[in-house]
LUMTOR-270601 format. One line per field, with one value per residue: x, y, z negated of N, C-alpha, C, O in turn. Coordinates in pm, 1 decimal. Each point is the difference from the previous one (the first is absolute). Example, Ala and Ser with C-alpha at 12.3 -4.5 7.8 and 13.67 -1.06 7.14 Angstrom:
! residues 2
n_X	1319.0|-138.6
n_Y	-569.0|106.9
n_Z	-780.0|138.5
ca_X	-89.0|82.0
ca_Y	119.0|119.0
ca_Z	0.0|-6.0
c_X	90.0|-77.0
c_Y	120.0|109.0
c_Z	0.0|-73.0
o_X	103.6|50.9
o_Y	-1.9|110.8
o_Z	-66.5|-16.9
//
This chain:
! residues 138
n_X	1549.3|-39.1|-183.2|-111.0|3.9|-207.4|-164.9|219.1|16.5|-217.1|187.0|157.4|55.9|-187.1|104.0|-159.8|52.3|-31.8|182.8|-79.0|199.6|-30.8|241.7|-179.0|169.0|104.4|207.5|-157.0|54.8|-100.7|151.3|191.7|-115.2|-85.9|237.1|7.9|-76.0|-47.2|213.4|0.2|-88.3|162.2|-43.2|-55.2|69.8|200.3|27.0|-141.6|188.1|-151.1|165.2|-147.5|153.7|-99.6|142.4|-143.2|-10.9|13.6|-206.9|247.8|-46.7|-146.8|-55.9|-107.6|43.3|71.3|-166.3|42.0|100.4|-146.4|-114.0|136.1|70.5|-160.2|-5.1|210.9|-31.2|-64.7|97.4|168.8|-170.6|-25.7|-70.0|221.2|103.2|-26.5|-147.7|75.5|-109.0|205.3|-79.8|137.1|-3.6|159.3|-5.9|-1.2|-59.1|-10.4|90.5|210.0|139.4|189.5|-143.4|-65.5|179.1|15.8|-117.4|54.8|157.8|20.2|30.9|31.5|-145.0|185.4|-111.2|213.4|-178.6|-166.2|201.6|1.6|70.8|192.1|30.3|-14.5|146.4|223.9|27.1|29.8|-73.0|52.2|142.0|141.9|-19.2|153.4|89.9|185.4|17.8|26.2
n_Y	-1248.6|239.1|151.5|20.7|-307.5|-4.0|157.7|29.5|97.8|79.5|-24.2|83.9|-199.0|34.9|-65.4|55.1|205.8|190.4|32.1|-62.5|-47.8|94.2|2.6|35.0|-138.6|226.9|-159.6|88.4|-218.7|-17.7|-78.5|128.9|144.6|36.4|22.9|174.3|74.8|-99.2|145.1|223.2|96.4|-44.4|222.7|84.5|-41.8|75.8|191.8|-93.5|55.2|44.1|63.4|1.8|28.4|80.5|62.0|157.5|138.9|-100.2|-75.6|23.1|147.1|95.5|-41.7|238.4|-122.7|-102.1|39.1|-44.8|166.9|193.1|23.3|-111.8|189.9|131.9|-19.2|85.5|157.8|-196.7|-21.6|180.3|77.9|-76.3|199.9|-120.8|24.9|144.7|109.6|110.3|36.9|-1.9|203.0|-66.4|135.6|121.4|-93.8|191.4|-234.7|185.9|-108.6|32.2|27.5|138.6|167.2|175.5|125.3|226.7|189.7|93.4|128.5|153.8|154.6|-88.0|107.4|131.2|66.7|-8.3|181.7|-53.3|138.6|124.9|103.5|6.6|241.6|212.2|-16.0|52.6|222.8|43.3|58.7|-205.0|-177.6|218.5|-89.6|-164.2|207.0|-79.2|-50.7|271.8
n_Z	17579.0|-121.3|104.6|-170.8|-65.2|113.3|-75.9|68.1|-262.9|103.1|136.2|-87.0|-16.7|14.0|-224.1|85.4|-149.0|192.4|50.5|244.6|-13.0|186.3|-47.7|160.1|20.2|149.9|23.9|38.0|34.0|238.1|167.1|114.1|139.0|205.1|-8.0|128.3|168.9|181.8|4.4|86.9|178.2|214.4|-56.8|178.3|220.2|58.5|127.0|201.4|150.1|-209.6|-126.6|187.5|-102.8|167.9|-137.7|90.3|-234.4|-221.1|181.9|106.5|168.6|-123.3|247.0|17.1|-148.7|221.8|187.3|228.6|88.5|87.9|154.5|184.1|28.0|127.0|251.8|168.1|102.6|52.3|216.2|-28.3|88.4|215.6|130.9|-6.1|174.6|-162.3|192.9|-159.0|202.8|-73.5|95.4|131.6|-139.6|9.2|-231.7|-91.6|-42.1|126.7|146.6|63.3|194.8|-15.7|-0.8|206.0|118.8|-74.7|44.6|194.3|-76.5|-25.0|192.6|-253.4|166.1|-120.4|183.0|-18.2|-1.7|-125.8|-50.1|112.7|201.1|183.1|-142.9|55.1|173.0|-52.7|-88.6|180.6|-163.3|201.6|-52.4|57.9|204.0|-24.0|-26.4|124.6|-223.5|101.3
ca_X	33.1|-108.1|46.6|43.7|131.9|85.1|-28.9|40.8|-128.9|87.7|37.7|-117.3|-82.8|-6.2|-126.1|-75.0|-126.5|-102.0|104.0|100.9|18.6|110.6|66.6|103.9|83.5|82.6|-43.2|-49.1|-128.7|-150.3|15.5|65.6|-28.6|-80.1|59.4|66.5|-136.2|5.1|49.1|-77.2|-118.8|9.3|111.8|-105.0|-101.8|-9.4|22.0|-76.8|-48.2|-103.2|-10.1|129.6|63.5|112.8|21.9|122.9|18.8|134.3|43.5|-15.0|54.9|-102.0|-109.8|-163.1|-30.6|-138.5|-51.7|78.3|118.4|-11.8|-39.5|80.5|35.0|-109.7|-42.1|45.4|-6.4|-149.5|12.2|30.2|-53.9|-58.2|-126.2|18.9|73.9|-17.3|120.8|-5.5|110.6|-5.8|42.1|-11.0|-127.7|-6.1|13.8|-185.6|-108.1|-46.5|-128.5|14.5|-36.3|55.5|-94.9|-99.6|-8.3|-4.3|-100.1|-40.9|114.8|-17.7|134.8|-6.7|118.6|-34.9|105.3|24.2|158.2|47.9|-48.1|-117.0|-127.0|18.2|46.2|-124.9|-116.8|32.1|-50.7|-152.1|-91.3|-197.1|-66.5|-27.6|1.4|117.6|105.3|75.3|68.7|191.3
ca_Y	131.3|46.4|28.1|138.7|54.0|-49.3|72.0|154.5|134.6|23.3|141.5|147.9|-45.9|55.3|1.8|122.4|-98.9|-60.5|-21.4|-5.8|124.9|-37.4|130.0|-39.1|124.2|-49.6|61.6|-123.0|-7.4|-29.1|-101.2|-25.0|80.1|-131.5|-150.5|22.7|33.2|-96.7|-78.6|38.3|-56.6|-153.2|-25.5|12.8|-121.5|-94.3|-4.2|78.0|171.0|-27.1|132.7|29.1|135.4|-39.4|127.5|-42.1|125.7|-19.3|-97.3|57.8|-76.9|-52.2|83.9|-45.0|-132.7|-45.4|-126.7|-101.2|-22.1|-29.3|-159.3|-68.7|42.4|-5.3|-190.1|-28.0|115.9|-41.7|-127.8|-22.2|67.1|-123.0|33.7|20.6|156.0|142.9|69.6|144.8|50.8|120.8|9.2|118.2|75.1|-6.1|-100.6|-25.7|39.2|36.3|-133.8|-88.6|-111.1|-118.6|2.3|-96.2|-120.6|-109.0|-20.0|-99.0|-137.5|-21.5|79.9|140.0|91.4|170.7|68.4|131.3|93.9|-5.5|-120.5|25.9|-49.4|-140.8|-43.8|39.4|-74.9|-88.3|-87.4|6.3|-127.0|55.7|-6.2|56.8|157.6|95.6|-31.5|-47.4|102.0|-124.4
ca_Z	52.8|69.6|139.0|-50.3|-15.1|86.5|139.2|-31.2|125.6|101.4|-32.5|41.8|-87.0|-118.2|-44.2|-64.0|-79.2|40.2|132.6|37.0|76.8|113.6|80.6|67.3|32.7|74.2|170.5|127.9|84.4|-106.7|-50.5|-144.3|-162.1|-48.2|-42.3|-129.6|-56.4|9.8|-79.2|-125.1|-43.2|-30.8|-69.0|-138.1|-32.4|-70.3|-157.1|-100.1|1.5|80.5|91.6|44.2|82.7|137.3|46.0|107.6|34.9|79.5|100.3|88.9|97.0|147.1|64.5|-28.6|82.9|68.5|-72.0|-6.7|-84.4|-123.0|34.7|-34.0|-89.9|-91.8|-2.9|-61.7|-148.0|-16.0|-43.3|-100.6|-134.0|-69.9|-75.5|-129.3|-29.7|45.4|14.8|59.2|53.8|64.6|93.4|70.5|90.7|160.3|107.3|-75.4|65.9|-53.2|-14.9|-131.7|56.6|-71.6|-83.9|32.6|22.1|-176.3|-104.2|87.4|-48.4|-143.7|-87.4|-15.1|-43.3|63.2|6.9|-48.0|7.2|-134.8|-120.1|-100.1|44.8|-42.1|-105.5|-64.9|51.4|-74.7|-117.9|22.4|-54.6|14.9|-71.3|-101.9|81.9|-14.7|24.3|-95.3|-25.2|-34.1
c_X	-118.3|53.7|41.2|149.3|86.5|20.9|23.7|-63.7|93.2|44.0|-112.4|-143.5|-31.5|-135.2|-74.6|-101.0|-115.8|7.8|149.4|53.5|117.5|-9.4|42.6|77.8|78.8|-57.4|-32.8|-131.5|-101.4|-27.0|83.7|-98.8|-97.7|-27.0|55.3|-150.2|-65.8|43.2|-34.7|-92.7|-34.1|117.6|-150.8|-137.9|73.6|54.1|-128.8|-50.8|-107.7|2.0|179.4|5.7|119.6|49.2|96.3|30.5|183.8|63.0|-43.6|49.5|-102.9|-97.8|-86.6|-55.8|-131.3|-82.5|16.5|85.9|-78.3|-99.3|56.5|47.5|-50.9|-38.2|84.0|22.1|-131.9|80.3|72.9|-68.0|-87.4|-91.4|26.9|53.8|-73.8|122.5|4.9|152.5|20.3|85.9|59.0|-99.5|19.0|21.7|-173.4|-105.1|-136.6|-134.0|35.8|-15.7|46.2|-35.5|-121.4|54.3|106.3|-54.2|-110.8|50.6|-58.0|78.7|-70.7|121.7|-27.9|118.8|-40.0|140.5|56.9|3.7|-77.9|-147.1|-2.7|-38.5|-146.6|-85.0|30.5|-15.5|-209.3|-67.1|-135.0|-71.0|-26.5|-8.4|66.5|122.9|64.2|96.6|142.4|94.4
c_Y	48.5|-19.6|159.3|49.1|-108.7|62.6|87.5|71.8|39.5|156.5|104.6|-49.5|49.6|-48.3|88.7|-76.4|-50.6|-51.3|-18.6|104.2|-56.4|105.0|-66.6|109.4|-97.9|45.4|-105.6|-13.5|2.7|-124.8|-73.2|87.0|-106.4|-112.0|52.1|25.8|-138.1|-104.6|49.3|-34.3|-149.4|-18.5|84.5|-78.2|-137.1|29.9|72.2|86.1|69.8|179.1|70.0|147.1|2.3|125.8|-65.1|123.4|14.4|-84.1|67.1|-90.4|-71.3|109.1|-75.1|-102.2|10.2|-33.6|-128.5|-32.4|21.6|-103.6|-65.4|30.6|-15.9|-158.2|-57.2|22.5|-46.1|-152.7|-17.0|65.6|-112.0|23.2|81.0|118.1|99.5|42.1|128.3|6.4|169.6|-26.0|141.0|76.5|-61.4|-133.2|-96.1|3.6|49.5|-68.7|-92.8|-131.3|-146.0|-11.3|-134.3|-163.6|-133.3|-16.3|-105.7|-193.2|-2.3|74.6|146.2|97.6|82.1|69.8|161.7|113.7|18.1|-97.6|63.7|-36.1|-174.3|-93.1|-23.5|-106.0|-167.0|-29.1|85.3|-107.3|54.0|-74.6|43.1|140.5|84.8|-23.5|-38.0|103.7|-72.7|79.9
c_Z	84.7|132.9|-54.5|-17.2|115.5|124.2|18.1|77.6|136.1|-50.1|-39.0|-83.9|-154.4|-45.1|-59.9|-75.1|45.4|101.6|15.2|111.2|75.2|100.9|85.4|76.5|95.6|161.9|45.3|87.9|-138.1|-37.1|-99.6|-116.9|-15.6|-27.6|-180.7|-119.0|-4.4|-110.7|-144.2|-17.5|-57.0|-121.8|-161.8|-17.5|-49.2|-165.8|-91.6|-31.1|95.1|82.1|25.4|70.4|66.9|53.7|144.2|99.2|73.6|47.1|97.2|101.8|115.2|-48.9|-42.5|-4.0|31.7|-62.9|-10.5|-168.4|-136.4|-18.4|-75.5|-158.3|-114.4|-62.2|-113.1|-196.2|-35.1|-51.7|-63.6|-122.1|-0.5|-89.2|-158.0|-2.9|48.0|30.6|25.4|44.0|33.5|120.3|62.0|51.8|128.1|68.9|-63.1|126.1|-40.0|-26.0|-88.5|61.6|-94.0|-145.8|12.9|10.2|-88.2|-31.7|46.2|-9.3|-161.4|-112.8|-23.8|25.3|77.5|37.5|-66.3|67.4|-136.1|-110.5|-103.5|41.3|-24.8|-117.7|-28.0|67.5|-45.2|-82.6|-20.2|-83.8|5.3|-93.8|-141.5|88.5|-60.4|22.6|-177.3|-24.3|23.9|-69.9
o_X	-41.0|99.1|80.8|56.4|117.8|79.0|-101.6|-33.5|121.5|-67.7|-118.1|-81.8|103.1|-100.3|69.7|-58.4|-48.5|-109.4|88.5|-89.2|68.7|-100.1|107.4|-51.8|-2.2|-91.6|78.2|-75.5|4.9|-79.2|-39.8|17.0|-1.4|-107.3|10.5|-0.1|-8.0|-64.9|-13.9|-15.5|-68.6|61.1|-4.1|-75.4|-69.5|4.6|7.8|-96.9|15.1|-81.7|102.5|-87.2|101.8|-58.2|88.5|15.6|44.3|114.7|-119.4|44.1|37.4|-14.8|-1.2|-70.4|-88.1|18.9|-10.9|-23.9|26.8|25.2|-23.5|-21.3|41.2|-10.3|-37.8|20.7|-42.2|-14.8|-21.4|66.1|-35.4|-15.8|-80.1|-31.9|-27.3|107.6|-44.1|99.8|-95.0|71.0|-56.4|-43.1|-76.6|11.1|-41.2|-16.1|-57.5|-87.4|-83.9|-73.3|-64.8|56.9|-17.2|-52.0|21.1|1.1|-62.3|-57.8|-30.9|16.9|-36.9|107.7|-86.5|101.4|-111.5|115.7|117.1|-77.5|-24.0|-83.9|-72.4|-25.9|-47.5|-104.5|-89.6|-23.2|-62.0|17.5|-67.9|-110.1|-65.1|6.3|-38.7|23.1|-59.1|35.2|43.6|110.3
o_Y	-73.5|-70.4|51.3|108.7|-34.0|-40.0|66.1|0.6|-17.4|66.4|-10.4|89.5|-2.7|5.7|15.7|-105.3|-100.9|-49.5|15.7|67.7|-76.1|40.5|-56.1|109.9|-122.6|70.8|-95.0|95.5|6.9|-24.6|-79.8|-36.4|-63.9|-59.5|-65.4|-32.0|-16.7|-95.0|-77.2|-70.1|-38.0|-105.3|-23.9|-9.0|-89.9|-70.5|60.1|22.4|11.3|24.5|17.1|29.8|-39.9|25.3|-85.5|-2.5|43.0|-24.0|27.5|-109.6|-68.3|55.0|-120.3|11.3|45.0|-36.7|-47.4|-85.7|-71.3|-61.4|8.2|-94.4|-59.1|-43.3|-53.0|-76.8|100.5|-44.2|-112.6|-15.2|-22.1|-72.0|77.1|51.7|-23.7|-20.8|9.8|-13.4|61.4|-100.2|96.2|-45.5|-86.4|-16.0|-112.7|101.7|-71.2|31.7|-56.9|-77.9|-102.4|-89.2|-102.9|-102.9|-121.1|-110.2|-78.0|-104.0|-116.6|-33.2|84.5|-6.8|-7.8|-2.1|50.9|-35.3|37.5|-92.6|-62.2|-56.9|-63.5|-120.3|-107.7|-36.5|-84.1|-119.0|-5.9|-97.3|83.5|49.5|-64.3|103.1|115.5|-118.1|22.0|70.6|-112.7|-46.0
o_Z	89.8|19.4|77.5|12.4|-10.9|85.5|-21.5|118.4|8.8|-78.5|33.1|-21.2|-67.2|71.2|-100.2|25.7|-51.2|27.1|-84.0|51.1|-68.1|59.0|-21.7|20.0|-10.9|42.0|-3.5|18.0|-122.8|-91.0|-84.8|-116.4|-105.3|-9.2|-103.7|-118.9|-121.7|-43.6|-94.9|-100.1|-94.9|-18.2|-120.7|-96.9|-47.5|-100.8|-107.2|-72.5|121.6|88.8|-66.0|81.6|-56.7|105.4|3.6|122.1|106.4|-37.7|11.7|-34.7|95.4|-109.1|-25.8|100.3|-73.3|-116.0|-113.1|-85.1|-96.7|-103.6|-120.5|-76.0|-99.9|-114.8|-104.5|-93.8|-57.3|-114.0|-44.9|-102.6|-115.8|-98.6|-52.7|-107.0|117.7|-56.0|114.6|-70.8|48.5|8.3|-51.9|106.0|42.6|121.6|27.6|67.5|-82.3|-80.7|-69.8|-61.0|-22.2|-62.8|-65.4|-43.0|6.1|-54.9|-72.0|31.7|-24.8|-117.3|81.6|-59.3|87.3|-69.7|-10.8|22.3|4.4|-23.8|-103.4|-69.7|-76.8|1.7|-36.1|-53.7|7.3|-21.2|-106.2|73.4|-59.7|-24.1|-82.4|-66.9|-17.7|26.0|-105.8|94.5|-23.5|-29.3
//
């Protein structure tokens, strides 16, 4: 038996032909949304899946997070992608720094990934292939 058919996707999970895609949705801290993101990611590196898209347009329920928080966050969201997952996340405009701190400091850990206010932008920067400098059609 694979780990494919022993491991159930988490909710809101969908595979797309060139990707994967997860809605997270619901009310809570920034920490329950980032335990739940966490587990996706550690839930597409181990199954393989080398690009991921994370809409977390409809999880409401905490304020802006600090830098601190996105720190941590970010660290965290670096150590389960374990080098192997891209990730474009979208986000709320308004809770986006405009420096892109938790950007740097994944990427800083060893984690590709980007935040975005759209999924299209998201999309476009996801499936991007620089080593043909183009994007992938979906």
């Amino acid at each position: 038996m694979s780990v494919h058919e022993t491991v159930k996707a988490p909710e809101h999970f969908e595979v797309m032909p060139d990707y994967c895609r997860y809605g997270l949705s619901g009310h809570g801290s920034l920490a329950e949304a980032a335990s739940k993101v966490i587990e996706v990611i550690t839930y597409a590196r181990e199954q393989g899946i080398r690009k991921l898209l994370i809409d977390t347009t409809k999880w409401t329920g905490h304020d802006r997070p600090d830098t601190l928080e996105r720190y941590h966050v970010a660290s965290a969201f670096a150590e389960a992608s374990q080098f192997a997952v891209r990730v474009a996340m979208v986000i709320r405009p308004e809770l986006m720094d405009p420096e892109k701190f938790e950007v740097t400091v994944a990427r800083n850990r060893g984690m590709l990934g980007n935040v975005f206010d759209s999924e299209e932008k998201a999309l476009a920067w996801l499936l991007w292939r620089p080593e043909l400098n183009q994007f992938q059609d979906t």
